[in-house]
C-alpha positions as CSV (number, residue, x, y, z in Angstrom):
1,X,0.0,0.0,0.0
2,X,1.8,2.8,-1.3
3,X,-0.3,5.4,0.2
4,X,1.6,5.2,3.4
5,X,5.2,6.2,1.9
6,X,3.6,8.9,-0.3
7,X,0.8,10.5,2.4
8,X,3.3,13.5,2.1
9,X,1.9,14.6,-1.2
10,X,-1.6,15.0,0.5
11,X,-0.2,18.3,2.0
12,X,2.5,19.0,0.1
13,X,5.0,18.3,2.0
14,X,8.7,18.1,0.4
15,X,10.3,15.2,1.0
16,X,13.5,13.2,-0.9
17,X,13.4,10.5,-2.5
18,X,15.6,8.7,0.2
19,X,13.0,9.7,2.9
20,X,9.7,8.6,0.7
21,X,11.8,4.7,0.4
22,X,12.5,4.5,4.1
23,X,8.4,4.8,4.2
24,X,8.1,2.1,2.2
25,X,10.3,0.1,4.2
26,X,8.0,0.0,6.7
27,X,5.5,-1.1,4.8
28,X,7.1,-4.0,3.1
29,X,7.9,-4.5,7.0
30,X,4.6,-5.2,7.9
31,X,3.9,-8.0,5.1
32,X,6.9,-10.3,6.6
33,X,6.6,-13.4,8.5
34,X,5.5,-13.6,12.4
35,X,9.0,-14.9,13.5
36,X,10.6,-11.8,12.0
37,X,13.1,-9.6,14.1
38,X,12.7,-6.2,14.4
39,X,15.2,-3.7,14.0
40,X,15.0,-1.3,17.3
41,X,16.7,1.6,15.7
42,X,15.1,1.1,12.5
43,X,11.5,2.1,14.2
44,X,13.3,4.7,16.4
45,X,14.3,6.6,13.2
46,X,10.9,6.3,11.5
47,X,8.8,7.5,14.2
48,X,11.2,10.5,14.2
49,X,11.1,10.5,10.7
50,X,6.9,10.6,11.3
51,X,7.2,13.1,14.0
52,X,9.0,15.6,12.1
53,X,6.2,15.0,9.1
54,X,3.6,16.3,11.7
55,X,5.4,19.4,12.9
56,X,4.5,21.8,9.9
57,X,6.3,25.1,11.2
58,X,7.3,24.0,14.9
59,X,10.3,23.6,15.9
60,X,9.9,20.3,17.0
61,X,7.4,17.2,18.2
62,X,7.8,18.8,21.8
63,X,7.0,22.3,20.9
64,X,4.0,21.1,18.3
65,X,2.7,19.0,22.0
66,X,3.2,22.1,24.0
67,X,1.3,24.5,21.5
68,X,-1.5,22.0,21.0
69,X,-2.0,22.2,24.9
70,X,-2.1,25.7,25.3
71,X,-5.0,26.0,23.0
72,X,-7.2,23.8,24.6
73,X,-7.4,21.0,27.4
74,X,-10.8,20.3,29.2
75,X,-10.1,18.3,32.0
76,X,-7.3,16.4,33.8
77,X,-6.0,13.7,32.3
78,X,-4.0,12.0,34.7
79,X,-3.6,8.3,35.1
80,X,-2.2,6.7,37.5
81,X,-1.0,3.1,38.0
82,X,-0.9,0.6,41.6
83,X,0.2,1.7,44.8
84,X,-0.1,5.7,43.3
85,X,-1.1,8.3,45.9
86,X,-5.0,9.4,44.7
87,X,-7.9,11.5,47.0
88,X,-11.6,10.5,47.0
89,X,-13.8,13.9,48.5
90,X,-17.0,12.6,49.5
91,X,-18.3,16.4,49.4
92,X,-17.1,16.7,45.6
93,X,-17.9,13.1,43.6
94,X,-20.8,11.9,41.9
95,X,-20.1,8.0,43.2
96,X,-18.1,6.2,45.3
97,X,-15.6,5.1,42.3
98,X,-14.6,9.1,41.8
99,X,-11.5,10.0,42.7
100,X,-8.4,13.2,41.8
101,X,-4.7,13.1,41.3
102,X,-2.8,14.6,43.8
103,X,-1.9,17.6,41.6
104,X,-5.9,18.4,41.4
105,X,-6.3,18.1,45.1
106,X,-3.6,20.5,45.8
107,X,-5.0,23.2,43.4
108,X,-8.4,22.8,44.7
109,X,-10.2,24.4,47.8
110,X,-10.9,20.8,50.0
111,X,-10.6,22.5,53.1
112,X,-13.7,20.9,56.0
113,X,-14.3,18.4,52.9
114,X,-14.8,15.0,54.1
115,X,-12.1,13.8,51.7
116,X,-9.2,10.5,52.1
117,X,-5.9,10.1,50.4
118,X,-4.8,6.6,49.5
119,X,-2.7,4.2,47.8
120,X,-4.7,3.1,44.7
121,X,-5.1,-1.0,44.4
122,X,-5.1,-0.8,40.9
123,X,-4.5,2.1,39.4
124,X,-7.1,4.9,37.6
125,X,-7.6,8.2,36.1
126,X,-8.2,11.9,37.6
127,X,-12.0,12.9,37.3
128,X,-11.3,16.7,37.8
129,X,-12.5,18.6,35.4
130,X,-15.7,15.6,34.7
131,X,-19.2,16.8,34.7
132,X,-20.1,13.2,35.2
133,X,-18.4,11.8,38.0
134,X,-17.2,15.3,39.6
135,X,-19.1,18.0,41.0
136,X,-17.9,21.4,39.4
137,X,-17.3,23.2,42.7
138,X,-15.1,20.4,43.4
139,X,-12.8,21.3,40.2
140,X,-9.1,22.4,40.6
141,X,-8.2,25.9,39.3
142,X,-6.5,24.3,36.1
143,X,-9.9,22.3,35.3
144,X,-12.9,25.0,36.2
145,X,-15.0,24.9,33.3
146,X,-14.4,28.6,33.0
147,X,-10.9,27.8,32.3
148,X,-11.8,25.2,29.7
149,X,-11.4,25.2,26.0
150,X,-11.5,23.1,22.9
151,X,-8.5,22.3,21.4
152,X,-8.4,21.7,17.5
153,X,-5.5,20.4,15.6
154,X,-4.3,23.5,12.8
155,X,-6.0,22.8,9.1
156,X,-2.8,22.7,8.1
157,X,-1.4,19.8,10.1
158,X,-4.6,17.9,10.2
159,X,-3.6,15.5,7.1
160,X,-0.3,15.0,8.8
161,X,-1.8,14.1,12.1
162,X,-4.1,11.9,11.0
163,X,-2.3,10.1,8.5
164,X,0.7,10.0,11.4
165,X,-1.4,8.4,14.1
166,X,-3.5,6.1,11.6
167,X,0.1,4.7,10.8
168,X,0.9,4.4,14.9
169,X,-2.1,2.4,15.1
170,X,-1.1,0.5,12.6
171,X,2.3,-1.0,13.3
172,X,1.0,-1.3,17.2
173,X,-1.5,-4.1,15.6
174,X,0.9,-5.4,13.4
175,X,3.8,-6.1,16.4
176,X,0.8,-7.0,19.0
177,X,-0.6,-9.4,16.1
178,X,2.8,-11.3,16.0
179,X,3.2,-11.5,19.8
180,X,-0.2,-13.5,19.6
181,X,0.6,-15.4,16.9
182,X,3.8,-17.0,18.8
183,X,2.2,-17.3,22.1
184,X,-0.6,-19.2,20.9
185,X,1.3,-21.0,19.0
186,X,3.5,-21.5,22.7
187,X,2.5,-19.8,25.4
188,X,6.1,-20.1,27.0
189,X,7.6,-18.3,23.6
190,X,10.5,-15.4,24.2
191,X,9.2,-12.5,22.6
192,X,11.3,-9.9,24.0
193,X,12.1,-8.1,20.7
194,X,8.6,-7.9,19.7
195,X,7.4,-6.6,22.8
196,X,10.0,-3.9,22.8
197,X,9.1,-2.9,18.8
198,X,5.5,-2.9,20.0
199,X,6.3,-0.7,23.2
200,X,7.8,1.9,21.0
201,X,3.9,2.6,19.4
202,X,2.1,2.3,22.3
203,X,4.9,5.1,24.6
204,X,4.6,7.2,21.3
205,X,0.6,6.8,21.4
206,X,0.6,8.0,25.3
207,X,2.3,11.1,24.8
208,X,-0.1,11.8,21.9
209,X,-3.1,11.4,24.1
210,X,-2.0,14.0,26.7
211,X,-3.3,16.5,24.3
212,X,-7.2,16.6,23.8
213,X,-7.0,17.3,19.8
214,X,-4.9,14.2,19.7
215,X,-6.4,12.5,21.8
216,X,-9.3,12.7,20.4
217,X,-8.4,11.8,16.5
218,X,-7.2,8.7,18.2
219,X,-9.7,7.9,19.8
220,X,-11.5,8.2,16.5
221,X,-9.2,6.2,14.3
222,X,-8.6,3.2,16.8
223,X,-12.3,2.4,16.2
224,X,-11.8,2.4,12.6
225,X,-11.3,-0.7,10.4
226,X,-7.7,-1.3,8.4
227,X,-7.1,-3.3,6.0
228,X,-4.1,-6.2,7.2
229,X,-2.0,-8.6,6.0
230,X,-1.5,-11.6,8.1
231,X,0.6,-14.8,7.7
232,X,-0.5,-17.8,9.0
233,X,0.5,-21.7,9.0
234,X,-1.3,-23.5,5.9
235,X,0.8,-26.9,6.8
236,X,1.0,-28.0,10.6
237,X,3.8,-30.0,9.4
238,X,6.0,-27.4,7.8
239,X,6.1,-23.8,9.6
240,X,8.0,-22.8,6.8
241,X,4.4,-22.9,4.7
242,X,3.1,-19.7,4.9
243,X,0.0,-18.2,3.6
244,X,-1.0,-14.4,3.6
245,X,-4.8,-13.3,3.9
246,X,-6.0,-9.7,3.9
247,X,-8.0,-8.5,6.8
248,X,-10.0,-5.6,7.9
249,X,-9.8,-4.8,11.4
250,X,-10.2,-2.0,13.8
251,X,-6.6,-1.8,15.8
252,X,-9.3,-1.7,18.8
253,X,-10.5,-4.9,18.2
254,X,-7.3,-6.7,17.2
255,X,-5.9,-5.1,21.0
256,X,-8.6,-6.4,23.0
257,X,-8.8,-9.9,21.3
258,X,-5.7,-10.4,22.1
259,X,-4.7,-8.6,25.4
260,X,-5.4,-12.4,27.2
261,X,-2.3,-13.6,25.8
262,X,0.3,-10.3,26.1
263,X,2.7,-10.4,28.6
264,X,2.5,-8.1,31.7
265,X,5.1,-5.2,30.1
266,X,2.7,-4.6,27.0
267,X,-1.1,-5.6,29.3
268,X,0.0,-2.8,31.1
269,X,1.0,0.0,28.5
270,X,-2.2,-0.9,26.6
271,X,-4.1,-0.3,29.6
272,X,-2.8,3.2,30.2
273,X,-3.8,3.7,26.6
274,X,-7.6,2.7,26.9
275,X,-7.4,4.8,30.0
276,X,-6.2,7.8,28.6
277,X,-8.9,7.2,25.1
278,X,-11.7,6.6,28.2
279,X,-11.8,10.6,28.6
280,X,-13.4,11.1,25.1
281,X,-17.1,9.9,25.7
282,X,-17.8,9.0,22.4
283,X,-14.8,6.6,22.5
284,X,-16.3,4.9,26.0
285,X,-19.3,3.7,24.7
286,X,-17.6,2.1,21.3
287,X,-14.6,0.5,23.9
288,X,-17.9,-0.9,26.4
289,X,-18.9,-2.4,23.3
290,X,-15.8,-4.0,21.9
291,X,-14.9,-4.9,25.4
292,X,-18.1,-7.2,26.3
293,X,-17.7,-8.9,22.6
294,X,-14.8,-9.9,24.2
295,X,-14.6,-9.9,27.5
296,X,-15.9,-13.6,28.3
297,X,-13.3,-14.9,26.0
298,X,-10.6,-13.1,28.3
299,X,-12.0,-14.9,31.5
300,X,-12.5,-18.1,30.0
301,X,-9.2,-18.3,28.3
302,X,-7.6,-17.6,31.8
303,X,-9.3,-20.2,33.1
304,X,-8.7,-22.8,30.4
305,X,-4.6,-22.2,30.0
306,X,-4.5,-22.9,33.7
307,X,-6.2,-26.2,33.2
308,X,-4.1,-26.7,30.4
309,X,-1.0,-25.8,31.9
310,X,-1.4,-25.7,35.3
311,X,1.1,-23.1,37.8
312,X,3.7,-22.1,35.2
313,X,5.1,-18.7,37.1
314,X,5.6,-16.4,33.9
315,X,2.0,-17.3,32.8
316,X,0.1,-16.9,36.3
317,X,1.9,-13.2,36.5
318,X,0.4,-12.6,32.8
319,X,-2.8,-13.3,34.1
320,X,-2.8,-11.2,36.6
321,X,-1.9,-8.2,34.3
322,X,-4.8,-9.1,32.9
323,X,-6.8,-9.4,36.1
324,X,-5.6,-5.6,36.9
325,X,-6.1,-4.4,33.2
326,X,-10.0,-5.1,33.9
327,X,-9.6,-3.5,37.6
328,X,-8.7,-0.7,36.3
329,X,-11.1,-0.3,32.9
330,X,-13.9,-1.3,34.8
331,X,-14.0,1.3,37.4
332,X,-14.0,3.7,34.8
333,X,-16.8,2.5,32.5
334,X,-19.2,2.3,35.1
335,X,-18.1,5.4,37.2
336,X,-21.2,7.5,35.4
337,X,-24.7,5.7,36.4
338,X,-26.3,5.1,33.4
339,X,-28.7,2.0,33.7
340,X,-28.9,1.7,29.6
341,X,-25.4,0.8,29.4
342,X,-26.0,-2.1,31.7
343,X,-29.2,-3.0,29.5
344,X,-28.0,-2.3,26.1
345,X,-24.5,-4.5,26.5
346,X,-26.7,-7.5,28.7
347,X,-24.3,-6.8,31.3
348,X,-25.4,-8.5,33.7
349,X,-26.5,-11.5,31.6
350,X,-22.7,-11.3,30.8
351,X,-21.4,-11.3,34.0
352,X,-23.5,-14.3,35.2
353,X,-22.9,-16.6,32.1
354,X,-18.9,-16.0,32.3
355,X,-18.7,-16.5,36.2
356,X,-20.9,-19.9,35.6
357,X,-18.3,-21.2,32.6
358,X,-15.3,-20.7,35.1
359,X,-16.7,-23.0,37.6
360,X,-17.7,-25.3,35.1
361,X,-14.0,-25.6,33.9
362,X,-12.8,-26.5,37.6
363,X,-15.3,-28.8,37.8
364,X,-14.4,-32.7,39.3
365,X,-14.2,-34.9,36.2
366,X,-17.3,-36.8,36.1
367,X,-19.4,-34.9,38.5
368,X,-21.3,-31.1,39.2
369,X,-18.8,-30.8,42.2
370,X,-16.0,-27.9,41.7
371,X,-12.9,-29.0,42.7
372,X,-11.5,-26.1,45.1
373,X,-8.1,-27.2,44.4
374,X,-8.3,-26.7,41.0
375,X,-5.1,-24.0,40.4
376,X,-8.1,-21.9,38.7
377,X,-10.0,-21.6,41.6
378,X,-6.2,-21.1,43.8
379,X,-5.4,-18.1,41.5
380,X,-9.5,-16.7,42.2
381,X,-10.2,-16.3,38.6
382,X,-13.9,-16.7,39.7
383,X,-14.0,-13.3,41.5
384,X,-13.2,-11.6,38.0
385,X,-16.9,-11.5,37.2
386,X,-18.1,-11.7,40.3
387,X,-15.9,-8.6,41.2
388,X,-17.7,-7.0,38.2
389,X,-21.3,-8.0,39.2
390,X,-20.7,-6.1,42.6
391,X,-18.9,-2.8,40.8
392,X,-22.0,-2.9,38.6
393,X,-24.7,-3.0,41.7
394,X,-22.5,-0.4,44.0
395,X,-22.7,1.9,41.2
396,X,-26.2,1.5,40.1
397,X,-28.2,0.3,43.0
């Protein structure tokens, strides 16, 4: 697909003949094989390479960042990860899963508020500056809607932008695609390199989203289906037989299908990610409903690979990082009380149905007894959904 190497003629940029071939490169990158090394440097360079196509007249990636910030950022968007100091104020949220950074505390008037600091379990994001789950009074002086404005991406660099975090999006699918191919494949496969290729997109996609025009083309274009070319095995018996069939898949999709089987380093950076899209409310309600598509395939497959594979150390950590992902996500989507949400996405019908299939998988062979020594029921998979059947009746009760 040439389009990628020559999206620089869309806005006329000028670029050299050397620089629209190391575009390519990348491209031809994405068509090779899942067992394929990638060359760190190689995708250093060509998200510089990309960063300098988005800068227009700034000086730099930085300055273009800095500019884009100044012109408009609604509310706070902090997120914060386990063991991270946060503040609940009973006098200022809308429910009990509210909660601030510490920088928002701080620059808000709390004083004889019936407020707590804490270490956060899991992790989350700063409400300040959220009509929904924060009550206006309650806003820091960076956040007060008086203080708020809409930031827009120039005309100019919009092409650019887009075209620059479409591509982003792209090779993050593309590198998480081949981590899942190899761990499904074996679940005990080193893929070090490809986790550090794919933790290049996803750092680079963070510091996009702490600007709100950014942030919310992103949010946009991760929802949005691509076209992909993936290899696959045609002959169990040779791995060298390869065959190549096009796709079209959102990058949203392809990360949440497959977040079960990522390690811990890259579970975690895609969380951050989600968390970070999570403050644009259009983008909540198309993530609630890629996440239930796929969410009793994440529990489930927990459950199964230990019955499979039983305590293997590097696995159970994995899932965990899964088990924290959800903490974290969870607490978000259902931190606004909206009753459709739970009707439209048959959440609880969800709930129930998953936590039933886990039990049924650590089940006594033979009988309707559940064998609480199964290494399932040891690592508490079970209170995954039931975890999320009480979040959902605290909230909406």
């Amino acid at each position: 697909m040439l389009y990628l190497g020559l999206a620089c003629l869309e806005y006329e940029a000028k670029f050299s003949i050397s620089r629209i071939v190391h575009l390519l490169a990348v491209e031809v990158m994405s068509r090779v094989p899942g067992n394929v090394t990638p060359c760190l440097e190689f995708l250093e360079k060509e998200i510089l390479e990309r960063e300098r196509m988005m800068c227009g007249d700034f000086r730099d990636f930085q300055d273009l960042l800095d500019n884009l910030k100044s012109s408009g950022h609604s509310q706070c968007t902090t997120v914060w990860t386990k063991d991270s100091v946060a503040y609940r104020c009973r006098t200022c949220q809308v429910n009990d899963a509210s909660a601030i950074c510490e920088r928002c505390y701080h620059q808000g008037d709390h004083q004889w508020h019936d407020f707590v600091m804490y270490n956060s379990d899991s992790g989350g994001c700063c409400d300040c500056g959220d009509k929904d789950a924060w009550k206006e009074e309650g806003f820091c002086t960076t956040h007060r809607l008086s203080n708020q404005k809409k930031g827009h991406v120039p005309f100019h660099l919009f092409v650019p932008a887009r075209e620059t975090v479409c591509w982003a999006l792209r090779m993050l699918s593309i590198w998480v695609h081949k981590i899942w191919e190899e761990r499904i494949k074996d679940p005990k496969a080193s893929v070090e390199d490809k986790i550090q290729a794919a933790k290049l997109y996803i750092d680079w996609l963070q510091k996009v989203c702490s600007v709100d025009a950014l942030r919310n083309l992103l949010s946009v274009f991760v929802t949005r289906k691509f076209i992909f070319d993936i290899s696959f095995d045609v002959d169990t018996v040779s791995p060298l037989t390869k065959s190549v069939q096009r796709v079209a898949n959102s990058p949203l999709k392809i990360l949440l299908k497959t977040i079960q089987s990522m390690p811990e380093a890259l579970t975690e950076g895609e969380t951050t990610l989600f968390l970070q899209m999570l403050y644009n409310g259009w983008f909540k309600r198309e993530f609630t409903q890629e996440l239930m598509l796929h969410y009793s395939d994440m529990v489930i497959d927990v459950a199964q690979k230990i019955h499979d594979y039983g305590h293997h150390a590097d696995f159970i950590r994995d899932c965990k990082a899964l088990d924290s992902t959800l903490d974290r996500v969870m607490v978000q989507l259902f931190n606004v009380p909206k009753i459709a949400l739970i009707e439209e996405q048959h959440l609880l019908e969800n709930f129930i149905s998953v936590f039933k299939r886990v039990l049924e998988i650590c089940l006594v062979r033979g009988t309707a007894t559940v064998d609480v020594k199964h290494e399932a029921i040891r690592q508490k998979v079970y209170l995954r959904p039931q975890g999320d059947l009480r979040l959902m009746s605290l909230i909406h009760m």
